[in-house]
C-alpha positions as CSV (number, residue, x, y, z in Angstrom):
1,X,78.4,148.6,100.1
2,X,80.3,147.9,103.4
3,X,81.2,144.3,102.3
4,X,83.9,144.5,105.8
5,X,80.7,143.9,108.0
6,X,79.6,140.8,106.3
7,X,79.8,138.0,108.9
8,X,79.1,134.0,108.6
9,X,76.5,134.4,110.9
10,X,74.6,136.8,108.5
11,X,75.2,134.5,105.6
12,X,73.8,131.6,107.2
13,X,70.9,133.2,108.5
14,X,70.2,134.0,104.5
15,X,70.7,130.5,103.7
16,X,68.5,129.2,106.6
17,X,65.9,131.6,105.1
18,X,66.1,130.6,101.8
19,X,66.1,126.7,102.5
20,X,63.3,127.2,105.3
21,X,61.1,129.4,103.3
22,X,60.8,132.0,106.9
23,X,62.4,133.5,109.6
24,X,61.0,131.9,112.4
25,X,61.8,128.1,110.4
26,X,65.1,129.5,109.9
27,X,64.9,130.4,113.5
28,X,64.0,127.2,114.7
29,X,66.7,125.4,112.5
30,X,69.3,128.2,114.1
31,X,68.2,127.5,117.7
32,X,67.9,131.5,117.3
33,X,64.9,133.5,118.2
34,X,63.1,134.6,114.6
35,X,64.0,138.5,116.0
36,X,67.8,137.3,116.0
37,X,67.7,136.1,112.8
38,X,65.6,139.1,111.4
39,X,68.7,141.2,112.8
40,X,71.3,139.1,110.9
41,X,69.2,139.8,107.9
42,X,69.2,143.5,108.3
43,X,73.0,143.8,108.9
44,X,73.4,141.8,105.9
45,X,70.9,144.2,103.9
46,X,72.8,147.3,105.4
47,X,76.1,146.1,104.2
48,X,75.1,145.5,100.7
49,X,72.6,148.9,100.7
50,X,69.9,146.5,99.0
51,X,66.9,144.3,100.0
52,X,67.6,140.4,100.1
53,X,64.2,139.3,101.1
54,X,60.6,139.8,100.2
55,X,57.2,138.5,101.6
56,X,55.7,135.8,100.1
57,X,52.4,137.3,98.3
58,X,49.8,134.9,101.2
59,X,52.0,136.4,104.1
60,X,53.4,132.6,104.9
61,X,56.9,133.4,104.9
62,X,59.6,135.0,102.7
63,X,61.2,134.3,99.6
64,X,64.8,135.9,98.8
65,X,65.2,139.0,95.8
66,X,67.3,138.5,92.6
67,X,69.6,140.0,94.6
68,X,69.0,137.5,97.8
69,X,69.7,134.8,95.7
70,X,72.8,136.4,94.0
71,X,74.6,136.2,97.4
72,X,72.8,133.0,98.7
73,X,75.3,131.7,95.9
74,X,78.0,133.3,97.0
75,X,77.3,132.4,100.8
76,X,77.2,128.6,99.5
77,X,80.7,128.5,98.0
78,X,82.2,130.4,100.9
79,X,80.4,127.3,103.1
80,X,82.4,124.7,100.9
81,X,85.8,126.5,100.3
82,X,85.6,126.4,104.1
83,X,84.5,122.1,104.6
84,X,87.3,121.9,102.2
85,X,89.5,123.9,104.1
86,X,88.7,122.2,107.3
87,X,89.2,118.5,105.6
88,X,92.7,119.7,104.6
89,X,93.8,121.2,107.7
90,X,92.3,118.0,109.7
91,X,94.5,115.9,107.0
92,X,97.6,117.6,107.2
93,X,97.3,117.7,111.2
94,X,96.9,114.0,111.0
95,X,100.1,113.8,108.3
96,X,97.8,112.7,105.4
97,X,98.9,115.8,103.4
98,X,101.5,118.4,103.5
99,X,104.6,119.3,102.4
100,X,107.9,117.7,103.1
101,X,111.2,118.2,102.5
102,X,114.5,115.5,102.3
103,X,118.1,116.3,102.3
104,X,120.4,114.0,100.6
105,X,124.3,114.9,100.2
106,X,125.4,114.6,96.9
107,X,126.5,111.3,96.9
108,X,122.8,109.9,97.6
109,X,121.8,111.0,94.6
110,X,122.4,108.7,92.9
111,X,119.1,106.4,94.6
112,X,117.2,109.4,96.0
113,X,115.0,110.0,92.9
114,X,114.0,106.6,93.1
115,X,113.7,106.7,96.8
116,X,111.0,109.9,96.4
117,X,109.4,108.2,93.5
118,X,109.3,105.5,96.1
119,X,107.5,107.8,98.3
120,X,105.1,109.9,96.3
121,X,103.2,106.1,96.0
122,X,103.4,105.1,99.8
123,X,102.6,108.8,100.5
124,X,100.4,109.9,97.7
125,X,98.5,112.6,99.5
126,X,102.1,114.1,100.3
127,X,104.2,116.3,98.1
128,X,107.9,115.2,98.8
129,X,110.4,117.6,97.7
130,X,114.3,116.6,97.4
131,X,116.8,119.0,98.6
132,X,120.6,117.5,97.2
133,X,123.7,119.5,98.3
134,X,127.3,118.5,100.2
135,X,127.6,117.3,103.5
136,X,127.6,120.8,104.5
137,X,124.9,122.4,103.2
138,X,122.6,119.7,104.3
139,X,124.2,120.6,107.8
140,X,123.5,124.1,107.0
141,X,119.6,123.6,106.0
142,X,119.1,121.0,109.1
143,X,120.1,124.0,110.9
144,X,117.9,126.6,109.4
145,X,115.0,123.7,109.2
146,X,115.0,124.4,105.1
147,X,114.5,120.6,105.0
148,X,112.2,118.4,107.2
149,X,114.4,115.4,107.6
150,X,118.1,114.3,105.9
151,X,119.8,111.0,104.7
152,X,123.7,111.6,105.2
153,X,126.5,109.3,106.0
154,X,127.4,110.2,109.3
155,X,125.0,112.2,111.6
156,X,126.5,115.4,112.2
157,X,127.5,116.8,115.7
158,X,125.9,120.3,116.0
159,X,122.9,120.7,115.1
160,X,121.9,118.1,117.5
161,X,120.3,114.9,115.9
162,X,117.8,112.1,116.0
163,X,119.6,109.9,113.2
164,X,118.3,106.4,112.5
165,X,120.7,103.8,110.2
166,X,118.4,103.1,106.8
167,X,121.2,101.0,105.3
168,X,124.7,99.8,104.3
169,X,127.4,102.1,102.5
170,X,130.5,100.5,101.0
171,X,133.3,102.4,100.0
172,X,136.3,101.4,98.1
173,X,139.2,102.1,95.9
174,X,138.5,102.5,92.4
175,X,140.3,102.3,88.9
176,X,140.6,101.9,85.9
177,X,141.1,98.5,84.1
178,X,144.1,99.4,82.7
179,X,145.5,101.2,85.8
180,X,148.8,98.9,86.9
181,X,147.1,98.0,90.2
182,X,143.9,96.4,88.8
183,X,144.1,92.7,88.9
184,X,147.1,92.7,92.0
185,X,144.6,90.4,94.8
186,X,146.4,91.5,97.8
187,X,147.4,95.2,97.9
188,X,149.8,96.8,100.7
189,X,150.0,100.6,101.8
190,X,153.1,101.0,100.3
191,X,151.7,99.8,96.8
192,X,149.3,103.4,97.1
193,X,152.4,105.7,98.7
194,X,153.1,107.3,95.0
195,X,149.6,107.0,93.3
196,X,147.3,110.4,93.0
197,X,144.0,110.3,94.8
198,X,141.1,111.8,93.3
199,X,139.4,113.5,96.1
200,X,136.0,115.2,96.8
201,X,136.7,118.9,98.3
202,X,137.2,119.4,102.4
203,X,134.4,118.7,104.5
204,X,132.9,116.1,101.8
205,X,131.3,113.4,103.9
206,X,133.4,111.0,101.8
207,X,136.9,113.5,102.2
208,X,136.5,112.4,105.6
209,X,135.9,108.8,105.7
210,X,139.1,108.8,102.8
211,X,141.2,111.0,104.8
212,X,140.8,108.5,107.9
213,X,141.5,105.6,106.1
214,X,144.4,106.9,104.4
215,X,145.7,107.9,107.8
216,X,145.1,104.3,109.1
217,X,147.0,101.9,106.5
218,X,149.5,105.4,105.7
219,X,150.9,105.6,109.4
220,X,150.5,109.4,109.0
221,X,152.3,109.5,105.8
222,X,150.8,112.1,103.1
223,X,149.4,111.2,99.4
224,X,149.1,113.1,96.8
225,X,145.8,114.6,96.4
226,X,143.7,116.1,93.7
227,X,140.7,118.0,94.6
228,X,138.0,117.5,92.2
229,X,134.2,119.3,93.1
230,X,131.7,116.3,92.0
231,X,131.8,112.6,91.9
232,X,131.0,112.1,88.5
233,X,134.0,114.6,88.1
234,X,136.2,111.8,89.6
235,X,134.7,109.4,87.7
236,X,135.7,110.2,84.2
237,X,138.8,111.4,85.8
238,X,139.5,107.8,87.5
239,X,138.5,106.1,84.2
240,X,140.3,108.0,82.1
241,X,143.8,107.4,83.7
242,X,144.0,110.3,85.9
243,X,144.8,108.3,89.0
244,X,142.5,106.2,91.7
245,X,139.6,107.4,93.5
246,X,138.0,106.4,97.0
247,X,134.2,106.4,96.7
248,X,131.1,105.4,98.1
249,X,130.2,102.3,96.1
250,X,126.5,103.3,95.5
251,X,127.5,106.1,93.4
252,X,129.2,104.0,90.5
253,X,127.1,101.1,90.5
254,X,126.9,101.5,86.6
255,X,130.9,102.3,86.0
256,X,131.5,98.7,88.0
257,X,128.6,96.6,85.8
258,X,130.0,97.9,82.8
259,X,133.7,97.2,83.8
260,X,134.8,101.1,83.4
261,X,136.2,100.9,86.4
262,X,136.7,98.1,89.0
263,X,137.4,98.3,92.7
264,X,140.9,97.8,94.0
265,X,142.3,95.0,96.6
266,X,143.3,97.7,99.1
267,X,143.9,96.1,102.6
268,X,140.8,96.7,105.0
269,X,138.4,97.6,102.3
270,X,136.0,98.0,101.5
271,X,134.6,100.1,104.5
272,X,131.0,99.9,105.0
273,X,129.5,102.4,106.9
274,X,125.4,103.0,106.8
275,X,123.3,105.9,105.6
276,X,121.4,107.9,108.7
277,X,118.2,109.3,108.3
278,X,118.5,112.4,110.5
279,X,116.1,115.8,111.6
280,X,116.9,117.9,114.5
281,X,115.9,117.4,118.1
282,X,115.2,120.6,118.8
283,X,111.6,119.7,117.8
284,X,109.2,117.2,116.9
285,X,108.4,116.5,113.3
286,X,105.6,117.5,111.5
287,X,102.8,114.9,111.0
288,X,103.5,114.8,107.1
289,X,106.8,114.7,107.8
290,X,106.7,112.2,110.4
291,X,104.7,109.6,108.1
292,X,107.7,110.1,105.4
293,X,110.2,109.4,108.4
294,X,108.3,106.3,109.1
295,X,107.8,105.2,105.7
296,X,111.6,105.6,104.5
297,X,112.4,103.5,107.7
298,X,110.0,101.0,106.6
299,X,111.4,100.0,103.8
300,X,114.8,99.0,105.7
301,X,117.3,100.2,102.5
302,X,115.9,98.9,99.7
303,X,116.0,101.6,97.5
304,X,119.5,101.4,98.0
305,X,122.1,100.3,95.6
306,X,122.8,96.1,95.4
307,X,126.6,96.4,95.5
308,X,128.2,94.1,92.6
């Protein structure tokens, strides 16, 4: 057998046969000449090294062998593995299907499972993976294009960027309740010059927007810092005494409604700053991943956070 020479052509020639009952009516239905047809035939014999049709007993036409009908079979589920092929590439060129990839930094992880569940029913025909990581790593995968499109808190500067605001995001002072500042309603800079800050590492989206603000009410003057890698890290650490954190206010939502920690009366807080929806400019989205863009933008933040 010589199964490398088996063509389309030859297989639906077969099938033209066998739903025809001849050549020249698969001929005809072909717009092929019934000599053309009877080649395609023959090639197909040749590459199996059997024969696949047999004359009907009046001479009428031809009918196909055990053998003829083995590969009619065959020939038919090639036919629809390729309509369903064709369906699904027509669907995912249209972005009705695909596969697409979001970036959240870490601390939009706190609403980005409900934000994909969110998706995977506006989007159903679309598988939505979630990529979560620091500020930069997401940087890093936008780069290498490991994800299709990112939600961060401020749009980086290289790679390039299209970046589109989704929604707010508050950040504040937090403490404990028992902490000696909790309850004072009008804090100064000089109430925070001996307290330790709980801090995410260097180059933490939320490092940054802390390190700014600290230099704004500080006049330049340096805290003490702890570096601690995860927010929930700071978290228990803020609750359990360990000193006073600046976060982004959607990721304790639950601390703050169960009064484990509170927010502190810091002068100029909190900040609010929004959550970008970002992919690089180098090229155009995908069509999946342009219908996940423009369903995330749809819903104009709310699967965000309700701040208390």
């Amino acid at each position: 057998m010589y199964l490398d020479a088996v063509t389309l052509k030859q297989l639906r020639a077969l099938a033209a046969v066998a739903r025809h009952g001849s050549l020249s009516g698969a001929a005809q239905a072909l717009r092929l000449t019934p000599p053309a047809v009877h080649s395609q035939i023959r090639g197909l014999e040749s590459a199996f090294g059997v024969a696949l049709l047999q004359r009907a007993s009046d001479t009428a036409g031809s009918q196909l062998t055990v053998e003829g009908s083995i590969i009619l079979d065959a020939a038919e589920r090639i036919e629809i593995a390729l309509n369903r092929a064709g369906q699904q590439v027509t669907a995912v060129a249209q972005g009705q299907m695909g596969r697409v990839t979001v970036g959240v930094v870490s601390t939009a992880k706190y609403f980005a499972p409900r934000l994909i569940k969110t998706l995977k029913t506006l989007c159903p025909e679309i598988e939505v993976a979630l990529r979560v990581g620091n500020r930069y790593k997401i940087i890093r995968d936008l780069e290498l294009q490991a994800v299709d499109i990112a939600i961060m808190g401020r749009p980086p500067r290289a790679p390039q960027v299209e970046a589109v605001p989704v929604g707010p995001h508050p950040h504040s002072l937090l403490a404990a309740p028992d902490h000696p500042l909790a309850g004072v309603t009008a804090l100064s800079a000089a109430d925070l010059r001996n307290e330790t800050f709980l801090s995410r590492e260097e180059g933490s989206g939320t490092r940054i927007l802390m390190t700014r603000y600290l230099d704004r009410i500080g006049d330049g003057q340096i805290f003490n810092l702890v570096v601690m890698d995860s927010n929930e890290t700071i978290k228990q650490a803020v609750a359990a005494g360990l000193g006073i954190a600046f976060l982004s206010l959607h990721t304790v939502q639950d601390e703050l409604q169960s009064g484990r920690l509170l927010t502190l009366a810091a002068p100029q807080l909190p900040i609010e700053r929004h959550w970008f929806l970002v992919h690089p400019s180098v090229m155009p989205l995908r069509p999946a991943a342009q219908r996940v863009h423009e369903a995330i933008t749809g819903l104009r933040g709310t699967f965000l956070p309700r701040s208390i």
